[in-house]
GUZAMAR-657623 format. One record per residue: residue in three letters; x, y, z of N, C-alpha, C, O, CB in turn; residue number from 1. Coordinates in Angstrom, 1 decimal, padded with zeros to 4 digits. Each point is the difference from the previous one (the first is absolute). Glycine has a CB too. Example, Ala and Ser with C-alpha at 12.3 -4.5 7.8 and 13.67 -1.06 7.14 Angstrom:
GUZAMAR-657623
+---------+--------+--------+--------+--------+--------+--------+--------+--------+--------+--------+--------+--------+--------+--------+--------+-----+
! residuo !    n_X !    n_Y !    n_Z !   ca_X !   ca_Y !   ca_Z !    c_X !    c_Y !    c_Z !    o_X !    o_Y !    o_Z !   cb_X !   cb_Y !   cb_Z ! num !
+---------+--------+--------+--------+--------+--------+--------+--------+--------+--------+--------+--------+--------+--------+--------+--------+-----+
!     ala !  013.2 ! -005.7 !  007.8 ! -000.9 !  001.2 !  000.0 !  000.9 !  001.2 !  000.0 !  001.0 !  000.0 !  000.7 ! -002.9 ! -001.2 !  000.5 !   1 !
!     ser !  001.5 !  002.3 ! -001.9 !  000.9 !  001.1 !  000.0 ! -000.8 !  001.1 !  000.8 !  000.5 !  001.1 !  000.1 !  000.7 ! -001.7 ! -002.3 !   2 !
+---------+--------+--------+--------+--------+--------+--------+--------+--------+--------+--------+--------+--------+--------+--------+--------+-----+
//
This chain:
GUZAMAR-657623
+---------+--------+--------+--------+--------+--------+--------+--------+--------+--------+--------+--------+--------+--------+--------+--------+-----+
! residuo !    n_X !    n_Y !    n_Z !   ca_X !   ca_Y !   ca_Z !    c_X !    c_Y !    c_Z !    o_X !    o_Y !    o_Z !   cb_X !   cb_Y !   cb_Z ! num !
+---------+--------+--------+--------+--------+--------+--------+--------+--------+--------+--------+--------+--------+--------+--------+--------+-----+
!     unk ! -078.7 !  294.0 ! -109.6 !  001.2 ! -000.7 !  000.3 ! -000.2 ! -001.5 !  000.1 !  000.9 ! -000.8 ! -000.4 !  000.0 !  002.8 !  001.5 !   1 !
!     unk ! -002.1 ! -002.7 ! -000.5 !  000.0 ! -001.2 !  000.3 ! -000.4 ! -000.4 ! -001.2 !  000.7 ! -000.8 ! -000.5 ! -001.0 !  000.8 !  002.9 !   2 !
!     unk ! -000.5 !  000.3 ! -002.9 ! -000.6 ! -000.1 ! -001.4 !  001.3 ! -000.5 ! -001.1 !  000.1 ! -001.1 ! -000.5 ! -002.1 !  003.2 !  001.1 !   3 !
!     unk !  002.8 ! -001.2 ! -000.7 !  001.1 !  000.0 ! -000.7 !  000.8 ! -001.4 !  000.4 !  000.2 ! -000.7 ! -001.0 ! -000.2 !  003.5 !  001.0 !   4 !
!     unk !  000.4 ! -003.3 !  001.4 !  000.3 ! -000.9 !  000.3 ! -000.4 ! -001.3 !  000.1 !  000.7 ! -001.0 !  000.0 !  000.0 !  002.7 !  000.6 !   5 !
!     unk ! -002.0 ! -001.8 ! -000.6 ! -001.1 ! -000.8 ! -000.6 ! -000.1 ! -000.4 ! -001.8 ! -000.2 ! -001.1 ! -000.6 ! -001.1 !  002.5 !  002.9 !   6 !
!     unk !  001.6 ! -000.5 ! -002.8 !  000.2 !  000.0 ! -001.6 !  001.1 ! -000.9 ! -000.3 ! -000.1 ! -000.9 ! -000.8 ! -000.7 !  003.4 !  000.5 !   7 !
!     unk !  002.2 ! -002.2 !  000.9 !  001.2 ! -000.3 ! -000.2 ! -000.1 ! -001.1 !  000.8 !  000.5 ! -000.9 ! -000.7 !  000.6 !  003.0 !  000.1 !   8 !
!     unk ! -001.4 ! -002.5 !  001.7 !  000.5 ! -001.6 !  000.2 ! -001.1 ! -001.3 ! -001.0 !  000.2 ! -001.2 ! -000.3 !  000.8 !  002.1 !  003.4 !   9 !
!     unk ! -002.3 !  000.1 ! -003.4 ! -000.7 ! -000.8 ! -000.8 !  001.0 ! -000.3 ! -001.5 !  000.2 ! -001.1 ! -000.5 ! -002.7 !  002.3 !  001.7 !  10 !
!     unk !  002.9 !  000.1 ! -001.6 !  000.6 ! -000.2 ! -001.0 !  001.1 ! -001.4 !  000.0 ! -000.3 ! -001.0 ! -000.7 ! -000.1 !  003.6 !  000.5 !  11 !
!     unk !  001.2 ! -002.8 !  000.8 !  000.9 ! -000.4 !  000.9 ! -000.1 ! -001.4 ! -000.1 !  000.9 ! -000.6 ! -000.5 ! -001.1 !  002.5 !  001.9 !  12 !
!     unk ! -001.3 ! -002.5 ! -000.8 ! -000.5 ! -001.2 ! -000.1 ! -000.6 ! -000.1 ! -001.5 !  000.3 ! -001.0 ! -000.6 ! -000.9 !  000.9 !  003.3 !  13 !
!     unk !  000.1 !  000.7 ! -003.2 !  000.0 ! -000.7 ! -001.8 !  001.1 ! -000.5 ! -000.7 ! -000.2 ! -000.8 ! -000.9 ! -001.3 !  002.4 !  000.5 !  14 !
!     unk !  002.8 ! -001.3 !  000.7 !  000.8 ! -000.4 ! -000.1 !  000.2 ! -001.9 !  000.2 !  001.1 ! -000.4 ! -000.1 ! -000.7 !  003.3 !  000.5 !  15 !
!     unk ! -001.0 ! -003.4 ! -000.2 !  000.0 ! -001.8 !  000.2 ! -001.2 !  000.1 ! -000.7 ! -000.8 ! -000.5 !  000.7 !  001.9 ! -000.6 !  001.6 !  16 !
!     unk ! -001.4 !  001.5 ! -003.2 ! -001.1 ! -000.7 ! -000.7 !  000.7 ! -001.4 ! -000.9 !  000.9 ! -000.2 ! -000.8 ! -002.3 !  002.7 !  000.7 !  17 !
!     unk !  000.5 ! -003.2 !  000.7 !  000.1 ! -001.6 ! -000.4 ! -000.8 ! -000.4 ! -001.6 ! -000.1 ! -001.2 ! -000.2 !  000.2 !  000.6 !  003.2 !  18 !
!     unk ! -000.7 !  001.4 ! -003.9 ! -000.6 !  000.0 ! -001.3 !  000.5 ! -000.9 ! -000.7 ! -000.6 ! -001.1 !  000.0 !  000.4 !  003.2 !  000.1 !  19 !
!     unk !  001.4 ! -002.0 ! -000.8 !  000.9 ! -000.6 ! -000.7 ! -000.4 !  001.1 ! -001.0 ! -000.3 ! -000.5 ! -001.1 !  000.6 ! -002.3 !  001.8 !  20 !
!     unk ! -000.4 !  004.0 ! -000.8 ! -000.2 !  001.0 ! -000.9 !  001.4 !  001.3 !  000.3 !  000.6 !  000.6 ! -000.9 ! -003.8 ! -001.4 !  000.8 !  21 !
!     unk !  003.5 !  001.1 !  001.5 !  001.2 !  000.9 !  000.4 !  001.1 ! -000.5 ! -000.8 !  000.6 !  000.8 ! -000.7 ! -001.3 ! -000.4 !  003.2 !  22 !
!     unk !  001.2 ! -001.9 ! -002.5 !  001.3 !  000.0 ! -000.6 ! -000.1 ! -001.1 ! -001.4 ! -001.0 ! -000.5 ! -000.4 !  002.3 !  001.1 !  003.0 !  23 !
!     unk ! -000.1 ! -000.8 ! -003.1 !  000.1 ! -000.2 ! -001.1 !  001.1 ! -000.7 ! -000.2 !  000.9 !  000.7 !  000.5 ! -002.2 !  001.0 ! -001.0 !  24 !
!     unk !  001.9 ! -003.1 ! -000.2 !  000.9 ! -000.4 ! -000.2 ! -000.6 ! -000.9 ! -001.4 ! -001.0 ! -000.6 ! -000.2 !  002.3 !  000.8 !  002.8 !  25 !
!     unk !  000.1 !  000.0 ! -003.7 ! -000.2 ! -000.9 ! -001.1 ! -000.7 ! -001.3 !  000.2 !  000.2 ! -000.2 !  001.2 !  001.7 !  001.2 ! -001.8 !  26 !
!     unk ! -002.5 ! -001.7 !  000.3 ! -000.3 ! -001.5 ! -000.4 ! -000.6 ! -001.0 !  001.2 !  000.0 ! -001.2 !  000.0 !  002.0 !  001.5 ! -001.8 !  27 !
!     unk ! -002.4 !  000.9 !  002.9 ! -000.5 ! -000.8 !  001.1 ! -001.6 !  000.1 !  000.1 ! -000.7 !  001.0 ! -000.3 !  003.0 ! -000.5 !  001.4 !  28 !
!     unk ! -002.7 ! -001.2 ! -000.7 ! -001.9 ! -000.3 ! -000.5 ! -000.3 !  000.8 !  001.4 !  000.8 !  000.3 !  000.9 ! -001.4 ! -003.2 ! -002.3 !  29 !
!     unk ! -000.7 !  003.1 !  001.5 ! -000.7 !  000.9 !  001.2 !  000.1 ! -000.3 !  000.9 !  000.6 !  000.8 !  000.9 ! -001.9 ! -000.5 ! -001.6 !  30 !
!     unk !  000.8 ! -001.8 !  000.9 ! -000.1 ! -000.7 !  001.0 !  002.0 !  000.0 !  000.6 !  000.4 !  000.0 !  001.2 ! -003.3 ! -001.6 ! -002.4 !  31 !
!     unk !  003.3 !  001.6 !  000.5 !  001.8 !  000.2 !  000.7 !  000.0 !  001.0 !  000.4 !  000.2 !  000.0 !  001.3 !  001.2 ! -001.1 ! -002.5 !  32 !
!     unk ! -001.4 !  002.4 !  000.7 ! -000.4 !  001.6 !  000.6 ! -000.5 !  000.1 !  001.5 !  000.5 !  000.5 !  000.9 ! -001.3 !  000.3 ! -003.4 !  33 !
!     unk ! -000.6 ! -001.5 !  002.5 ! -000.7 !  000.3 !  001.3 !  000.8 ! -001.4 !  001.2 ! -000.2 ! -000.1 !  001.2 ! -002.8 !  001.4 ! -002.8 !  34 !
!     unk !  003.6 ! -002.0 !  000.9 !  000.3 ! -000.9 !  000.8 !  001.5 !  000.8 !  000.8 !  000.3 !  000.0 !  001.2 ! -001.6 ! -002.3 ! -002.9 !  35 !
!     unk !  002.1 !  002.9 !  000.6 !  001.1 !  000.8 !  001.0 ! -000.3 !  001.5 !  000.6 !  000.6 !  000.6 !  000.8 !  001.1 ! -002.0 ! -002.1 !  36 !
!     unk ! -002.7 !  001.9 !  000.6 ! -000.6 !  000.9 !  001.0 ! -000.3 ! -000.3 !  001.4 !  000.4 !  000.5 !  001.1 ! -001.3 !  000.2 ! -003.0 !  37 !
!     unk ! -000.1 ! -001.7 !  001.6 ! -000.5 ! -000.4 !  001.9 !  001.6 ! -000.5 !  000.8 !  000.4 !  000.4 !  001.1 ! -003.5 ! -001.9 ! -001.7 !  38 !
!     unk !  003.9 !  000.4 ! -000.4 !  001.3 ! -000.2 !  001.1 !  001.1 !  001.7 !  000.4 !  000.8 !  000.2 !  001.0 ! -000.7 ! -003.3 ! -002.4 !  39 !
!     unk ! -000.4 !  003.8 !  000.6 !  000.5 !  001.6 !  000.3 ! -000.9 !  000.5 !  001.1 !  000.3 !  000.6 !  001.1 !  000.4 ! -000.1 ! -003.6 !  40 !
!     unk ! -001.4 ! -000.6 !  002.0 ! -001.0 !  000.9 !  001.4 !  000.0 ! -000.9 !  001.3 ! -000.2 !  000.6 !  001.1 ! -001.7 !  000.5 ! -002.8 !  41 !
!     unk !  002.0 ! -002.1 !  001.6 !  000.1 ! -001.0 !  001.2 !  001.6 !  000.6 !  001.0 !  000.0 !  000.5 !  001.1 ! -001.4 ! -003.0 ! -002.9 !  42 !
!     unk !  002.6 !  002.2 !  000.8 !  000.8 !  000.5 !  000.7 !  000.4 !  001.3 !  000.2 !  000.9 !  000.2 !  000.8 ! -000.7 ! -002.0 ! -001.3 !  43 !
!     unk ! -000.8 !  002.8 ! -000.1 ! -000.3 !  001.3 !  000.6 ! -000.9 !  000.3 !  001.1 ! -000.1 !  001.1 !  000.4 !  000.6 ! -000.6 ! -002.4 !  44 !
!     unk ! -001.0 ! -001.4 !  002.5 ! -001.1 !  000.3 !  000.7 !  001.0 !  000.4 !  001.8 ! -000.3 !  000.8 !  000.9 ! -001.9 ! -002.8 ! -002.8 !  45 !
!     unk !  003.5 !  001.2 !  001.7 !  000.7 !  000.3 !  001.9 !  001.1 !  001.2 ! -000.8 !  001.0 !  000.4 !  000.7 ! -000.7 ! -003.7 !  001.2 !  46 !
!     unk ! -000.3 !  003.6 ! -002.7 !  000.8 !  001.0 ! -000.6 ! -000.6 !  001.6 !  000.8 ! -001.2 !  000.1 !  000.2 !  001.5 ! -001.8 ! -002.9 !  47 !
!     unk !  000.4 !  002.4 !  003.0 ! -000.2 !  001.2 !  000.6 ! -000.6 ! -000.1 !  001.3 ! -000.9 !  000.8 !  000.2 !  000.8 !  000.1 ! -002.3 !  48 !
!     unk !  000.5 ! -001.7 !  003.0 ! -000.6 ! -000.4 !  001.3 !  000.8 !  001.5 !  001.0 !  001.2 !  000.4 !  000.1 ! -001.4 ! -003.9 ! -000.5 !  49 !
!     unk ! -001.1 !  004.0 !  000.8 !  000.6 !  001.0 !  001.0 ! -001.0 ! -000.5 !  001.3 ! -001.1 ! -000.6 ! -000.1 !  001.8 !  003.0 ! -001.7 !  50 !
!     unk ! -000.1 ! -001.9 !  002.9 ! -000.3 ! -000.3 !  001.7 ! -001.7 !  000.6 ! -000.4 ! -000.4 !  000.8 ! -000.8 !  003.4 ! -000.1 !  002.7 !  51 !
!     unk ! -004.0 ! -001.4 ! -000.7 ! -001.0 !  000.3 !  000.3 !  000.3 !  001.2 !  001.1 !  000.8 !  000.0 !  001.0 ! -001.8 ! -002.3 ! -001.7 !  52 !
!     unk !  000.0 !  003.5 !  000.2 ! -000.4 !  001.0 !  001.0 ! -001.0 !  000.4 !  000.4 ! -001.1 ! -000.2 ! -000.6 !  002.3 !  000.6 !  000.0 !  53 !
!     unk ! -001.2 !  000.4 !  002.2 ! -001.2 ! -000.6 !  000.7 ! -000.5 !  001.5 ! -000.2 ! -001.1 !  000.3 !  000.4 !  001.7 ! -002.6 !  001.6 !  54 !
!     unk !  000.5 !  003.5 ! -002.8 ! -000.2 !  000.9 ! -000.4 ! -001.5 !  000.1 ! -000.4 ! -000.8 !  000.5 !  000.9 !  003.3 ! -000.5 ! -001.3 !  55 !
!     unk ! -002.9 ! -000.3 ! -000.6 ! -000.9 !  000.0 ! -001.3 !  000.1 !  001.6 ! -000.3 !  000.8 !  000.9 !  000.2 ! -002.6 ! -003.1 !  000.4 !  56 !
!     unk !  000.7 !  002.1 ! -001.4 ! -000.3 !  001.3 ! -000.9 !  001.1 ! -000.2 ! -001.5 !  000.3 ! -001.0 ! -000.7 ! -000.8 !  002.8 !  003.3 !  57 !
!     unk !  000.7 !  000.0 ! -002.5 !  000.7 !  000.2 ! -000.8 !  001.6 ! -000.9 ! -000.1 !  000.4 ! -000.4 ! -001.0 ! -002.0 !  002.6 !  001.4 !  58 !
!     unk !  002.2 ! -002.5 !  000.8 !  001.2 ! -000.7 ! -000.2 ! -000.3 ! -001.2 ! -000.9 !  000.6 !  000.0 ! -001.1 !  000.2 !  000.8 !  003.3 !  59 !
!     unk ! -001.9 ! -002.2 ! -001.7 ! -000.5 ! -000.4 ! -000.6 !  000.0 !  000.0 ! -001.4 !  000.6 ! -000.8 ! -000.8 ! -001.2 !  001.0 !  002.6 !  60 !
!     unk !  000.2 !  000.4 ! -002.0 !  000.3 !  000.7 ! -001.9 !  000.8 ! -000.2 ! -000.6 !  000.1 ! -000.7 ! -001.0 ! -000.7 !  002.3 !  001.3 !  61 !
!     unk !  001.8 ! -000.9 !  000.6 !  001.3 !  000.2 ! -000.5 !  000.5 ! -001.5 ! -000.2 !  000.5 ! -000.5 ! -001.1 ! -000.1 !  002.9 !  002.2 !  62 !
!     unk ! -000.7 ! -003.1 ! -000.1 !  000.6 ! -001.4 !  000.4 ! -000.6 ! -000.5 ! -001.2 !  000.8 ! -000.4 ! -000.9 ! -000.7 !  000.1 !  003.7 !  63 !
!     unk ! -001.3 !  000.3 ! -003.0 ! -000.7 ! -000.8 ! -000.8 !  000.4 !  000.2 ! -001.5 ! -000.1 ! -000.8 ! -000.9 ! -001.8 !  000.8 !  002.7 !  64 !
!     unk !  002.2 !  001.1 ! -002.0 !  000.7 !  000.6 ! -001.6 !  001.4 ! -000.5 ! -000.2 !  000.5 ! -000.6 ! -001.0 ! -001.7 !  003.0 !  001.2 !  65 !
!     unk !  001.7 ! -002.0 !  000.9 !  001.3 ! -000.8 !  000.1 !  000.5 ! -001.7 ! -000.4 !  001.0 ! -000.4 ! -000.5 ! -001.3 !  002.2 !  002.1 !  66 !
!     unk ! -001.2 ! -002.6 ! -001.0 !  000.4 ! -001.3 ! -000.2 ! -000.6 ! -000.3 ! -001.4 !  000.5 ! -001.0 ! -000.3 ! -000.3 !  000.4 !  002.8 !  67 !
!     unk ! -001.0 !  001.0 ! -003.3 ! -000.6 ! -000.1 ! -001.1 !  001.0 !  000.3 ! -001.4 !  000.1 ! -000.7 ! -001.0 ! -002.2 !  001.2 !  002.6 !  68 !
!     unk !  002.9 !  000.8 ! -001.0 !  001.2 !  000.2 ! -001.6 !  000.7 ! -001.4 !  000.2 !  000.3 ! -000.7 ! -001.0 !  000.5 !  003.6 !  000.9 !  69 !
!     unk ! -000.6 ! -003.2 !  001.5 !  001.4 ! -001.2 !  000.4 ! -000.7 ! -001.3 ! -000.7 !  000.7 ! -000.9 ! -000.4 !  000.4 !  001.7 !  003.1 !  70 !
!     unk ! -002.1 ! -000.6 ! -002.7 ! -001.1 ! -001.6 ! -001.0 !  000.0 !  000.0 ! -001.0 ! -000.2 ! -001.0 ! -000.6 ! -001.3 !  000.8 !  001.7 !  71 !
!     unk !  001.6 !  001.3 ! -001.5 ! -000.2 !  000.9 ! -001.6 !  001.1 ! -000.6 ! -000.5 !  000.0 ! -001.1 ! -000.6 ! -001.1 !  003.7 !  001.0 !  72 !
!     unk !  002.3 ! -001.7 ! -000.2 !  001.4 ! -000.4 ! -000.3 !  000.4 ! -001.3 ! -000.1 !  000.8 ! -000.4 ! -000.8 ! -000.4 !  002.2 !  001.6 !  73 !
!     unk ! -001.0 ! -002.7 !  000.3 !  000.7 ! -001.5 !  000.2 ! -001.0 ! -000.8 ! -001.0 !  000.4 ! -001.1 ! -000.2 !  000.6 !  001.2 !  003.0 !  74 !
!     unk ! -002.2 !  000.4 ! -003.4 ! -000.8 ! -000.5 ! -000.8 !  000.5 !  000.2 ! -001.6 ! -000.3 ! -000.9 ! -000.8 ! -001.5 !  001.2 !  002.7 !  75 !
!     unk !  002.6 !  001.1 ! -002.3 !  000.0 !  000.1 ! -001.1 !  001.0 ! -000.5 ! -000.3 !  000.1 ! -000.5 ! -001.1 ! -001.3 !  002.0 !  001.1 !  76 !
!     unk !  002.8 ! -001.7 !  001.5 !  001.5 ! -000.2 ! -000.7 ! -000.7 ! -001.8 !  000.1 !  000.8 ! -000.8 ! -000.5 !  001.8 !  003.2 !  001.6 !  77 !
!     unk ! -003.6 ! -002.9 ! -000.7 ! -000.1 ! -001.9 ! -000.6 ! -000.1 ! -000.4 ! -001.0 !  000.4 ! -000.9 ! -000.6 ! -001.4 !  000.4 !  002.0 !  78 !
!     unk ! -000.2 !  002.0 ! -002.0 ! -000.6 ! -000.5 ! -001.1 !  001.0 !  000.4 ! -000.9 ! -000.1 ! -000.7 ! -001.0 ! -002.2 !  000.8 !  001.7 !  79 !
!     unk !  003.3 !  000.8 ! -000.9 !  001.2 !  000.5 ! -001.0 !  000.9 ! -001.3 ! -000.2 !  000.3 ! -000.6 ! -001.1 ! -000.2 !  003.4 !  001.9 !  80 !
!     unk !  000.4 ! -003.3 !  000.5 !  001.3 ! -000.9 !  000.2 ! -000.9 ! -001.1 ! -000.5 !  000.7 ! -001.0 !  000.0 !  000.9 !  001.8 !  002.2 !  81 !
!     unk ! -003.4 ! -001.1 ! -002.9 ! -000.1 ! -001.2 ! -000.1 ! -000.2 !  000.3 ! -001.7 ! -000.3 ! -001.0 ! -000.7 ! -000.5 !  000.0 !  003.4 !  82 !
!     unk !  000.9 !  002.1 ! -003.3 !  000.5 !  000.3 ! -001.3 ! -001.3 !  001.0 ! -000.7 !  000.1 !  000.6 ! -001.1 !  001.6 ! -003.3 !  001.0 !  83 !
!     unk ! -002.5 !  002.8 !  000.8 ! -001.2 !  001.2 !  000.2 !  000.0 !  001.2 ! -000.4 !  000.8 !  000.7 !  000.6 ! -001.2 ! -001.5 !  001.0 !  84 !
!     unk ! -000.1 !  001.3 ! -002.4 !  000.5 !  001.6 ! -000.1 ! -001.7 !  000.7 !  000.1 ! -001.0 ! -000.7 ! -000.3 !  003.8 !  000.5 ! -001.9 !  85 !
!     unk ! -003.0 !  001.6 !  002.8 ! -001.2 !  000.3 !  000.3 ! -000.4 !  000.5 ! -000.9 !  000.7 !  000.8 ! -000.7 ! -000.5 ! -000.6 !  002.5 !  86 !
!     unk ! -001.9 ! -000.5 ! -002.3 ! -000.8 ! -000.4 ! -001.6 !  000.0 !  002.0 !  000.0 ! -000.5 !  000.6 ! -001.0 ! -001.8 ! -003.8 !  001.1 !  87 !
+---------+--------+--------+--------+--------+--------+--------+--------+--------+--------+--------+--------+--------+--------+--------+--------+-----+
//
């Protein structure tokens, strides 16, 4: 089970890869790609903010999976609205 949850928030975080190889727009050079990648990932970064718990463990997890799709999502709708489509 932790394993599984370990897999999926890893998954989760590949999602900001900053390459300039993930997306793709007509007539824009590399160096523009990786330049609005990093400003995407930058402002995804306070995206999916959940409360600190003194819980840990397993909750943890959840929390931590939780705030990663919310990074995910706020990373991919920047890079669409900035005319991006995924390669």
């Amino acid at each position: 089970m932790i394993l599984l949850l370990t897999v999926s928030v890893g998954g989760c975080a590949a999602g900001l890869d900053v390459s300039g190889s993930t997306w793709k727009k007509e007539g824009t050079s590399y160096s523009q790609v990786t330049l609005d990648e990093t400003e995407c990932a930058r402002s995804a970064m306070d995206a999916g903010q959940t409360p600190d718990l003194i819980v840990g463990g397993l909750a943890d997890l959840v929390r931590n999976a939780i705030r990663e799709r919310g990074r995910e999502g706020t990373y991919e709708k920047c890079m669409r609205d900035r005319g991006y489509r995924s390669a």
